[in-house]
C-alpha positions in Angstrom: -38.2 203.4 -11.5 -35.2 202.3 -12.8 -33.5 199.3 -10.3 -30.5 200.1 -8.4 -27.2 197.4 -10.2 -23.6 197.8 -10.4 -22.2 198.8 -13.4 -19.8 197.0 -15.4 -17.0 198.6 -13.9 -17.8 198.0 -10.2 -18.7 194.2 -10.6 -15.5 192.4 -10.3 -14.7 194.3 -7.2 -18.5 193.5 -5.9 -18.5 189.8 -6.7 -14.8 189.4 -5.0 -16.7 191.2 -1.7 -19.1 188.4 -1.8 -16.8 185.7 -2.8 -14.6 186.7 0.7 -17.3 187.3 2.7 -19.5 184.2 1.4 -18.9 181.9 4.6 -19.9 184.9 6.8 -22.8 185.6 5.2 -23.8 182.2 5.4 -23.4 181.9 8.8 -25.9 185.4 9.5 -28.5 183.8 7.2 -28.1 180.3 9.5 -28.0 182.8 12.7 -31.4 184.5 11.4 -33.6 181.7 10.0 -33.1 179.7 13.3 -34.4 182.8 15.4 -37.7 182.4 13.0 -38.0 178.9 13.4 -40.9 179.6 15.6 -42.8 181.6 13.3 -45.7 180.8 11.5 -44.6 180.8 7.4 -46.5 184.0 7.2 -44.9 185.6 10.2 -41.6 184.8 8.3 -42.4 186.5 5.5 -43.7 189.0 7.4 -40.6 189.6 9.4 -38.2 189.3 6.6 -39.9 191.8 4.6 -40.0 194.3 7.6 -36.3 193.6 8.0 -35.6 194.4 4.1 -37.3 197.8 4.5 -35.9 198.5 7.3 -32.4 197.8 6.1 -33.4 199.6 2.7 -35.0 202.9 4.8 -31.4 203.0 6.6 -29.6 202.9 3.7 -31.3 205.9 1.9 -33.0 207.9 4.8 -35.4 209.8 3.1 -35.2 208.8 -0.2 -38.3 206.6 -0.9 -38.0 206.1 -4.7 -34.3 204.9 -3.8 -34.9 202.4 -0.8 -37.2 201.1 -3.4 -35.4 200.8 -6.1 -32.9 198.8 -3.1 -36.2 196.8 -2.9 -36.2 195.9 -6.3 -32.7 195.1 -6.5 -33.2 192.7 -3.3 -36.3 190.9 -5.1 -34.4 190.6 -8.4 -31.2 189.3 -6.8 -33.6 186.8 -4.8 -34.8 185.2 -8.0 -31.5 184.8 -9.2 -30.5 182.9 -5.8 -34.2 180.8 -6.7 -33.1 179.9 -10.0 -29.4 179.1 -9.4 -30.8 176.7 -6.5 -33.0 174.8 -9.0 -30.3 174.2 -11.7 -27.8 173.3 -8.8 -31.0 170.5 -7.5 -31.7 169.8 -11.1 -27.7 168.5 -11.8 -27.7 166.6 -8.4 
């Protein structure tokens, strides 16, 4: 299944989304990890990934092999945050 990313043409305009958006998105991800601060680590996982598929099912209603691929897409993009977080810890 081939994994759902922006061609070459539509990154600048995605990145420049992100880069104006970046304190708001930062202040949902604050909003949502202190309403799991309860949860056992496995409940967290456990409720993040129900949110991911829930948000991926919304996004292609139907379409398994493409809320999927979304999936994929999420997981890669999550490694990239995982390894740009240990250079940034690694310089400091």
């Amino acid at each position: 299944m081939k994994p759902i990313t922006a061609t070459e043409d539509e990154q600048p305009e995605l990145y420049a989304i992100v880069r104006r958006e970046l304190p708001a998105i930062h202040r949902a991800v604050n909003k949502m990890a202190k309403q799991m601060r309860g949860l056992s680590d496995v409940s967290q996982k456990q409720a993040i990934a129900e949110l991911t598929a829930m948000w991926c099912l919304a996004n292609y209603p139907g379409n398994l092999d493409l809320a999927i691929s979304l999936s994929d897409a999420i997981r890669h993009q999550t490694d990239i945050h995982l390894r740009e977080a240990q250079k940034a810890g690694a310089r400091h």
